[in-house]
Each structure stands twice: as C-alpha cells, then as structure tokens.
PDBQT receptor file of N, H, CA, C and O in Angstrom, charges set to zero:
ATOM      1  N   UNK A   1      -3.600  14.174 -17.689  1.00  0.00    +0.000 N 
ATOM      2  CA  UNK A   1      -3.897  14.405 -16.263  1.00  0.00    +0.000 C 
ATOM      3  C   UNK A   1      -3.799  13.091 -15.478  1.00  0.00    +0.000 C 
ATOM      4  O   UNK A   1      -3.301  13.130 -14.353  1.00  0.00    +0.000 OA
ATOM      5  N   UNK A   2      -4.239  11.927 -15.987  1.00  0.00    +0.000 N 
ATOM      6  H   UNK A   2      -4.643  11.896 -16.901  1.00  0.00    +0.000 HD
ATOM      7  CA  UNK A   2      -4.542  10.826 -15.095  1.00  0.00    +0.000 C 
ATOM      8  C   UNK A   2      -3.161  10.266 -15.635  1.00  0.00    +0.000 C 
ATOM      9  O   UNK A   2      -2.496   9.631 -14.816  1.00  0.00    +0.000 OA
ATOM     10  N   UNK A   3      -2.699  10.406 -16.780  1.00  0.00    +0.000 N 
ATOM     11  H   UNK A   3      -3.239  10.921 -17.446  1.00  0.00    +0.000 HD
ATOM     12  CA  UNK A   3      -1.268   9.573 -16.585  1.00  0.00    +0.000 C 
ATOM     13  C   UNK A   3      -0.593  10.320 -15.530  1.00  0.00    +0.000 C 
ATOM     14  O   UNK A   3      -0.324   9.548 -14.610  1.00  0.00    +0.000 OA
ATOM     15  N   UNK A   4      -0.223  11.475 -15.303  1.00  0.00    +0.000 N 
ATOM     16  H   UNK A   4      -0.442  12.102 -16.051  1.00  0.00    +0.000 HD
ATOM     17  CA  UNK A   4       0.633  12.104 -14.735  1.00  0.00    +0.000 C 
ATOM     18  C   UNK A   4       0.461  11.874 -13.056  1.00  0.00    +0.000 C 
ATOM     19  O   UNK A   4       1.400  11.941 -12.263  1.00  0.00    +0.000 OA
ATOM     20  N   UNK A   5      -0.763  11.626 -12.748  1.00  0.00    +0.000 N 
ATOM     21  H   UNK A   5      -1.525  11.572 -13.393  1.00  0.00    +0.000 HD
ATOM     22  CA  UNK A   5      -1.046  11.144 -11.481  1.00  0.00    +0.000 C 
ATOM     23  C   UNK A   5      -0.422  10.252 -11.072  1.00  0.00    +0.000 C 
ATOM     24  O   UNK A   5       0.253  10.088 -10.056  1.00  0.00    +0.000 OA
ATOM     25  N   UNK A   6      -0.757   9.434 -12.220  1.00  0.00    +0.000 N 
ATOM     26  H   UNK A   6      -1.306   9.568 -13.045  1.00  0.00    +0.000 HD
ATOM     27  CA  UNK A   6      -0.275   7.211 -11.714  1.00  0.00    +0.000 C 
ATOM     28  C   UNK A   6       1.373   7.406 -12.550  1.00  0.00    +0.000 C 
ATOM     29  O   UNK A   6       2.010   6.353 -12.547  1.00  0.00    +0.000 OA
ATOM     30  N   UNK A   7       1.799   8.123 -12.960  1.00  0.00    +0.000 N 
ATOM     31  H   UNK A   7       1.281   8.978 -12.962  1.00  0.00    +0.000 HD
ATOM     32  CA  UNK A   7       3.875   8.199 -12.875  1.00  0.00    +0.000 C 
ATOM     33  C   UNK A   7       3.949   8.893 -11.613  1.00  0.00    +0.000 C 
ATOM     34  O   UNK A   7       4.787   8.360 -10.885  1.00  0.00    +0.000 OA
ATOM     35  N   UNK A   8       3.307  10.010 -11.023  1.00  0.00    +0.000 N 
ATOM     36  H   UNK A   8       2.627  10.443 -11.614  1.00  0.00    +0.000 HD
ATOM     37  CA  UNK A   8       3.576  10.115  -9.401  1.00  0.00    +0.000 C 
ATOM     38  C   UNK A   8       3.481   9.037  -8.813  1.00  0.00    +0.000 C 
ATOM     39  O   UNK A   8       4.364   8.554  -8.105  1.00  0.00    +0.000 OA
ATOM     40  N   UNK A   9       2.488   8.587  -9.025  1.00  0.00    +0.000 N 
ATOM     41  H   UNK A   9       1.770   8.980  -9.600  1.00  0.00    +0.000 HD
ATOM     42  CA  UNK A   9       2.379   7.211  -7.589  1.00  0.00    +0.000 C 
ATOM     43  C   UNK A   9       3.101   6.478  -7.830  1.00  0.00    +0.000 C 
ATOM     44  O   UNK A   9       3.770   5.989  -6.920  1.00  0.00    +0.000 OA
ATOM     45  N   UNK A  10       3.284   6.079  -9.152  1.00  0.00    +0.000 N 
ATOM     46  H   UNK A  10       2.740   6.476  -9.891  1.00  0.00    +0.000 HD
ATOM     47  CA  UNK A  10       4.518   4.507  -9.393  1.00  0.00    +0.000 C 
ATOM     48  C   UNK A  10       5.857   4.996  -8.627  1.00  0.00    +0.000 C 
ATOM     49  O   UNK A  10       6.646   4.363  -7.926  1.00  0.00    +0.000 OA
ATOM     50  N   UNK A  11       5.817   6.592  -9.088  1.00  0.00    +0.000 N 
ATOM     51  H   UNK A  11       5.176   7.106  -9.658  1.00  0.00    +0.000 HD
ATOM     52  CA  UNK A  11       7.383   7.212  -8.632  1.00  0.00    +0.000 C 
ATOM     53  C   UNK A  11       7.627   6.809  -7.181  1.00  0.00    +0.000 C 
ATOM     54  O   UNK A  11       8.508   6.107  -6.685  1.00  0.00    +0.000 OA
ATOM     55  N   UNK A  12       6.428   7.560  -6.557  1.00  0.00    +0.000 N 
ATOM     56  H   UNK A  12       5.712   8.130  -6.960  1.00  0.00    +0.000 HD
ATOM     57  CA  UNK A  12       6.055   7.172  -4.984  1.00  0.00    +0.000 C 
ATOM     58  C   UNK A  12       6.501   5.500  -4.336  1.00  0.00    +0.000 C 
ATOM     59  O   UNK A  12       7.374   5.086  -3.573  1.00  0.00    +0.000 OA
ATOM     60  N   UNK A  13       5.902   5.166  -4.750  1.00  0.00    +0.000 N 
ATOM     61  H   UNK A  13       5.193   5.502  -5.370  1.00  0.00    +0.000 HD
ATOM     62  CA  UNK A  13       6.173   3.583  -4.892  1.00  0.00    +0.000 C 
ATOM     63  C   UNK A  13       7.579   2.850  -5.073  1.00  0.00    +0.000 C 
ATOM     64  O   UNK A  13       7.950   1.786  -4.577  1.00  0.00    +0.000 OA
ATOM     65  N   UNK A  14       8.133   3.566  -5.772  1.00  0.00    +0.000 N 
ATOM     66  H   UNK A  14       7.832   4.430  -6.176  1.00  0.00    +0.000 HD
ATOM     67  CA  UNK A  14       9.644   2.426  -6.072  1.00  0.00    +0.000 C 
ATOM     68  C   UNK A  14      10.277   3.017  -5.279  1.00  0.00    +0.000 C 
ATOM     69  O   UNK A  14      11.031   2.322  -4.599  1.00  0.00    +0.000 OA
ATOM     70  N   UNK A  15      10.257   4.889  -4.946  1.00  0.00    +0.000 N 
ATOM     71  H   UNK A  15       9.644   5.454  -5.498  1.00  0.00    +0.000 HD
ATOM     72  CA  UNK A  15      10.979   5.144  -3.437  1.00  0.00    +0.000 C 
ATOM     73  C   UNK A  15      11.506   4.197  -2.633  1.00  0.00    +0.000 C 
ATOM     74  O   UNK A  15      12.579   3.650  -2.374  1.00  0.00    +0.000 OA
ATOM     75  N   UNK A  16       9.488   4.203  -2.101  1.00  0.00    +0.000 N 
ATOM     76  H   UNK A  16       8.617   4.647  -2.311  1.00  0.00    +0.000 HD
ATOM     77  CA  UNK A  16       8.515   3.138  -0.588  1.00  0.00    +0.000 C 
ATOM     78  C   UNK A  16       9.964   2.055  -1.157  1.00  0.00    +0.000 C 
ATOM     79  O   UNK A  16      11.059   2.054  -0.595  1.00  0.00    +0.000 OA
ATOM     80  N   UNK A  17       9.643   1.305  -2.233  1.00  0.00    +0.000 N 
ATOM     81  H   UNK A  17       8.754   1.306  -2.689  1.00  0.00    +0.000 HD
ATOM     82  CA  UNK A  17      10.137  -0.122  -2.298  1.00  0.00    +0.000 C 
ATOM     83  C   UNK A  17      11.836   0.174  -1.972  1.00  0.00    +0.000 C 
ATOM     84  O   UNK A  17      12.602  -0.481  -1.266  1.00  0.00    +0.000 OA
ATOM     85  N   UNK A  18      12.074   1.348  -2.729  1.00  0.00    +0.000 N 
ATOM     86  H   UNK A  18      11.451   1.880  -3.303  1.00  0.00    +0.000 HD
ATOM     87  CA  UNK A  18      14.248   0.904  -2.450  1.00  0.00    +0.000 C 
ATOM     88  C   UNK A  18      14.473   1.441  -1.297  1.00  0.00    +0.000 C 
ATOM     89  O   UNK A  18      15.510   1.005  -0.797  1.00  0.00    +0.000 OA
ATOM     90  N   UNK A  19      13.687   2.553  -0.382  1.00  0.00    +0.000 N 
ATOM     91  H   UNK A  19      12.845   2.907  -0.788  1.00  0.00    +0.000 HD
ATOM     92  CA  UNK A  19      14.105   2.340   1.130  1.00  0.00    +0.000 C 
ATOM     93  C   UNK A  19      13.844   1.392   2.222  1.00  0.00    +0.000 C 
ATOM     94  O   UNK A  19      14.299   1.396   3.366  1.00  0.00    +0.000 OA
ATOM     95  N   UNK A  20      12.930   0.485   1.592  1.00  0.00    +0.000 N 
ATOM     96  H   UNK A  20      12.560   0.482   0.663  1.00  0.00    +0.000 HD
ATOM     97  CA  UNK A  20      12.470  -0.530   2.315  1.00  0.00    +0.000 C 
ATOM     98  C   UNK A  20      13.455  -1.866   2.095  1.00  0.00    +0.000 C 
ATOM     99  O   UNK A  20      13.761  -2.596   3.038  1.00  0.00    +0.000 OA
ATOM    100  N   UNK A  21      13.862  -2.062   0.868  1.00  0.00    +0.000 N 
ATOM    101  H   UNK A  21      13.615  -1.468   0.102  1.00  0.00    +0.000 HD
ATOM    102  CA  UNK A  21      15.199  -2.798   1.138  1.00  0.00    +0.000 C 
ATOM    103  C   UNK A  21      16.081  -2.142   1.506  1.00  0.00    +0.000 C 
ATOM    104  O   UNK A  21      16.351  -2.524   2.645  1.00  0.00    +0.000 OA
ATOM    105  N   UNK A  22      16.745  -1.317   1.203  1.00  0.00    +0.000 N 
ATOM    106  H   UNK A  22      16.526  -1.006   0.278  1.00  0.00    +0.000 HD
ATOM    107  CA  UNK A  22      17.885  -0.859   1.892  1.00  0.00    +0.000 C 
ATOM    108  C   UNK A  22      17.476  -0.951   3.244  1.00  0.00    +0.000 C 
ATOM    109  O   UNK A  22      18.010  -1.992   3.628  1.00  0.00    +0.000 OA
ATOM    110  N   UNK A  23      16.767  -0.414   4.299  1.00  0.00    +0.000 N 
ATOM    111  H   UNK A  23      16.334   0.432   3.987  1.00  0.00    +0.000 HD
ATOM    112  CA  UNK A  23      16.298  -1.552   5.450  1.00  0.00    +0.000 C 
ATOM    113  C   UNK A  23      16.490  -2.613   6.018  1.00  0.00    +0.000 C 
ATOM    114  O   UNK A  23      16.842  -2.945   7.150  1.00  0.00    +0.000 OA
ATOM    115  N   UNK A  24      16.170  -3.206   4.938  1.00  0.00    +0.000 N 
ATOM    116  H   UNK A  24      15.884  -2.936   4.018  1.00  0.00    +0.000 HD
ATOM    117  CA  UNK A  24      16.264  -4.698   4.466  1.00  0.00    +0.000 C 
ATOM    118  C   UNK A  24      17.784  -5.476   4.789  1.00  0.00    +0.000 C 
ATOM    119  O   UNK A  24      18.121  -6.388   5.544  1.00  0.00    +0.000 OA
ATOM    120  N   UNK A  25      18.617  -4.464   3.637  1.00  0.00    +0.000 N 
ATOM    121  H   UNK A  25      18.343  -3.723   3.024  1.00  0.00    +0.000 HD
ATOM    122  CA  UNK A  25      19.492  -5.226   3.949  1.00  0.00    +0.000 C 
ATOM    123  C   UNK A  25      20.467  -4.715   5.000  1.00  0.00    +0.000 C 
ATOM    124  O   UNK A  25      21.465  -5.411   5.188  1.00  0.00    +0.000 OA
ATOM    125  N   UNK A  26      20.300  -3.404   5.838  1.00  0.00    +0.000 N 
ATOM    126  H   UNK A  26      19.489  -2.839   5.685  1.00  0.00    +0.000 HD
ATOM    127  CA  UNK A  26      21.137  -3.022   7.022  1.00  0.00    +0.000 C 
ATOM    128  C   UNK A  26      20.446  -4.070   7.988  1.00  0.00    +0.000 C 
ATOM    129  O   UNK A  26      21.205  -4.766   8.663  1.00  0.00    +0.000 OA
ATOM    130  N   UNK A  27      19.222  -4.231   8.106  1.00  0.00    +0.000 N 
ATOM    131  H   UNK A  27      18.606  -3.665   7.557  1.00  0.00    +0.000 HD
ATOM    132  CA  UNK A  27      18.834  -5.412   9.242  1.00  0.00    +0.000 C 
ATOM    133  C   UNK A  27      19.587  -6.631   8.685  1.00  0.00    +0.000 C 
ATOM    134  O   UNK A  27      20.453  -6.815   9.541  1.00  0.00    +0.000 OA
ATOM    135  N   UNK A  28      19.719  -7.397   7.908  1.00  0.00    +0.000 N 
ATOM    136  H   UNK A  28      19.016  -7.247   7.213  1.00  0.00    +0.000 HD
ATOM    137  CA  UNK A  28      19.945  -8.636   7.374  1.00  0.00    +0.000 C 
ATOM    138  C   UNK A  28      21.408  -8.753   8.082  1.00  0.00    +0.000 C 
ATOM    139  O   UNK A  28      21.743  -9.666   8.837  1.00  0.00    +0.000 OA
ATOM    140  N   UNK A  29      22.017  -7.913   7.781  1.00  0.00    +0.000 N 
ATOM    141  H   UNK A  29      21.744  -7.171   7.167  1.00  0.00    +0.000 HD
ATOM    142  CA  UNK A  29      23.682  -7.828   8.125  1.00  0.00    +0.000 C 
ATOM    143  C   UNK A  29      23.734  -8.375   9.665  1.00  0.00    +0.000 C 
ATOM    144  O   UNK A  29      24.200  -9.473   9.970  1.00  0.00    +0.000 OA
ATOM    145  N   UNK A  30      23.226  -7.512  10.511  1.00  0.00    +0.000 N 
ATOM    146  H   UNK A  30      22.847  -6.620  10.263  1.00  0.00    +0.000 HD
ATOM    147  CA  UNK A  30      23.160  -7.727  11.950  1.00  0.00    +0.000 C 
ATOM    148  C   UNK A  30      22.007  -7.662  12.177  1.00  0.00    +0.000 C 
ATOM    149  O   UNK A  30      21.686  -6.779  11.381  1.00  0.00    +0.000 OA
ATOM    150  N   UNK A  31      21.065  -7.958  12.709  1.00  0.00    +0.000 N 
ATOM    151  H   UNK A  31      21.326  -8.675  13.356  1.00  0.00    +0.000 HD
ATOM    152  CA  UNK A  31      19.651  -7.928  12.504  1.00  0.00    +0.000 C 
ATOM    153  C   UNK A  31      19.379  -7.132  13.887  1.00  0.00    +0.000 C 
ATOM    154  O   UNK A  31      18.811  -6.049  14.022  1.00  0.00    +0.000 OA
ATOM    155  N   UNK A  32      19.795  -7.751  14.616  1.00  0.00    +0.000 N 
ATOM    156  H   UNK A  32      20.257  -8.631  14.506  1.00  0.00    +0.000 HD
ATOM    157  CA  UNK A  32      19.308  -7.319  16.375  1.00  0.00    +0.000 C 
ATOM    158  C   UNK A  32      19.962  -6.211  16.474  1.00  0.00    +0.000 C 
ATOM    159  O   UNK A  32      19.074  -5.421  16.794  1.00  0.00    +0.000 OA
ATOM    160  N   UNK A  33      21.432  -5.324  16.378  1.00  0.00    +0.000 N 
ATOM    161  H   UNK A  33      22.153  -5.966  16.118  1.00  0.00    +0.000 HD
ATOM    162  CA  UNK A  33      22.069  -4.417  16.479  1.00  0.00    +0.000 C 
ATOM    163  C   UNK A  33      21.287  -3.249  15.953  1.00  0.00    +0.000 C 
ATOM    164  O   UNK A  33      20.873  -2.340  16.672  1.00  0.00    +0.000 OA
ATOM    165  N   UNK A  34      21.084  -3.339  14.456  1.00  0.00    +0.000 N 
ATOM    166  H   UNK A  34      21.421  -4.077  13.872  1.00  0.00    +0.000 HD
ATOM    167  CA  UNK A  34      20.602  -2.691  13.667  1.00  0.00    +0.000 C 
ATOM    168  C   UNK A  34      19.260  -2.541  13.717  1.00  0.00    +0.000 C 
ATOM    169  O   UNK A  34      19.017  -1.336  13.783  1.00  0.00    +0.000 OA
ATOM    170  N   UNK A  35      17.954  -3.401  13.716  1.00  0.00    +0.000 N 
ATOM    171  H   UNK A  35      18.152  -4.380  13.662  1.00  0.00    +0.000 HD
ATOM    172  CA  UNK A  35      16.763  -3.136  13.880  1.00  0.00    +0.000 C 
ATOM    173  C   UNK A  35      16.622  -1.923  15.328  1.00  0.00    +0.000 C 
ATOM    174  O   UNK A  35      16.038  -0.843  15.426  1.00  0.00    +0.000 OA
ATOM    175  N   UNK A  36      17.443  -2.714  16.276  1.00  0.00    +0.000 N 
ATOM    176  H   UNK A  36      17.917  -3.591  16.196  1.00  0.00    +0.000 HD
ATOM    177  CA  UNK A  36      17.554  -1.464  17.770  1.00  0.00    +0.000 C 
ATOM    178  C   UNK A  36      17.720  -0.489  17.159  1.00  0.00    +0.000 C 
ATOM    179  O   UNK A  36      16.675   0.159  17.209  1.00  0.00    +0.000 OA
ATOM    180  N   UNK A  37      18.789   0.231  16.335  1.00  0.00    +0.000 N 
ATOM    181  H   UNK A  37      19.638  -0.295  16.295  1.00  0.00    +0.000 HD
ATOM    182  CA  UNK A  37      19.533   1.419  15.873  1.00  0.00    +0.000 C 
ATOM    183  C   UNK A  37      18.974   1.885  15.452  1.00  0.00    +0.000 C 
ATOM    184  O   UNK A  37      19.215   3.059  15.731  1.00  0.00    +0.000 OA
ATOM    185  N   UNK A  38      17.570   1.770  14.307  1.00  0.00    +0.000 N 
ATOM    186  H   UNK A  38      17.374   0.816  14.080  1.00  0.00    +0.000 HD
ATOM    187  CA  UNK A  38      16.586   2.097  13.454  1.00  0.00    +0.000 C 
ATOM    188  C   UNK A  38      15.583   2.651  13.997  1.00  0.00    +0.000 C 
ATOM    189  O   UNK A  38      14.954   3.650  13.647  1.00  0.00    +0.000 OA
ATOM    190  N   UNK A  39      15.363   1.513  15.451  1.00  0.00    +0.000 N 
ATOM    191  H   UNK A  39      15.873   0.702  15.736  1.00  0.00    +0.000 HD
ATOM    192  CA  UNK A  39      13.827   1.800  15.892  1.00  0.00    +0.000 C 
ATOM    193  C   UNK A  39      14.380   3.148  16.754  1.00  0.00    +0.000 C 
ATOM    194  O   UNK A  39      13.451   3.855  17.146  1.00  0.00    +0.000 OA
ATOM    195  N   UNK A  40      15.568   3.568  17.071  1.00  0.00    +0.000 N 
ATOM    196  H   UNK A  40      16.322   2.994  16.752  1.00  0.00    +0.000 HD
ATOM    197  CA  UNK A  40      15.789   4.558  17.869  1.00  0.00    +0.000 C 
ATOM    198  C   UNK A  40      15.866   5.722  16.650  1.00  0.00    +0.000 C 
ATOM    199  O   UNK A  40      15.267   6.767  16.905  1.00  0.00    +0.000 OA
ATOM    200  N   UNK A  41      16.375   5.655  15.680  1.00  0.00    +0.000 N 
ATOM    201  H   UNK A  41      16.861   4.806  15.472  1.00  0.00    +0.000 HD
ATOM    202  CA  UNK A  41      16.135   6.492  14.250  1.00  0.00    +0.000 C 
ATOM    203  C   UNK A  41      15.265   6.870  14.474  1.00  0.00    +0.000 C 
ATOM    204  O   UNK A  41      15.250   8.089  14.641  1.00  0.00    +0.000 OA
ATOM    205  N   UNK A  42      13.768   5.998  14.656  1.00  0.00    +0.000 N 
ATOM    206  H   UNK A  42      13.781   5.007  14.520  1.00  0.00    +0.000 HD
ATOM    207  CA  UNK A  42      12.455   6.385  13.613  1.00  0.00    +0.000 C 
ATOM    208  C   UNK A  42      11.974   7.222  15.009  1.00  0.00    +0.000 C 
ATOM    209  O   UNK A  42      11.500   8.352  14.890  1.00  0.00    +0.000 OA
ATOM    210  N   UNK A  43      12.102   6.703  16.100  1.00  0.00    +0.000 N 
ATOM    211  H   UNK A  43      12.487   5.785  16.197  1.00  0.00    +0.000 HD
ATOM    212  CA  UNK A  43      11.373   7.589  17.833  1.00  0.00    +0.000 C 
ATOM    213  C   UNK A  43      11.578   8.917  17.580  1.00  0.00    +0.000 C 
ATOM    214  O   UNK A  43      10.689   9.768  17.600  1.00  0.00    +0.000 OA
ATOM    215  N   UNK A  44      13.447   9.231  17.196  1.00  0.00    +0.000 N 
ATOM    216  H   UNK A  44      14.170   8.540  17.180  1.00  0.00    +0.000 HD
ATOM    217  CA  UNK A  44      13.816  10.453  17.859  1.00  0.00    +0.000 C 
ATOM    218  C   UNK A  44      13.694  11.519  16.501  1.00  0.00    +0.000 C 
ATOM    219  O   UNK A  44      13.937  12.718  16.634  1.00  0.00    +0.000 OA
TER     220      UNK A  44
C-alpha cells in the first residue's frame, strides 16, 4: 500500500521535473519570444 503510493508520487514528480525542462529549454532558445508565448499558453 505505502510503496504503491510513493511510485505514484515519484511517478508524479519526474513528469513535474521533464515538463519543467522542456520549458526550460524552449525559454533558453529565445527566452523573451517564448516565455511571452507560454504565458499566453498557460492564460488561455
């Protein structure tokens, strides 16, 4: 029971972490273009 909890959350977790670089690295590329493009993503 309690392992199966904490392999959800780790699962949860490395998601969080590889969409957060991938993020990462579309801002890095162009930073100002792209952060704009995103923050209009996340509004609409």
């Amino acid at each position: 029971m309690e392992r199966a909890r904490r392999a959800r959350w780790s699962g949860g977790r490395w998601v969080y972490i590889g969409t957060y670089g991938l993020l990462n690295l579309m801002t890095g590329r162009n930073r100002w273009q792209n952060s704009h493009s995103i923050k209009m993503m996340i509004i609409h």
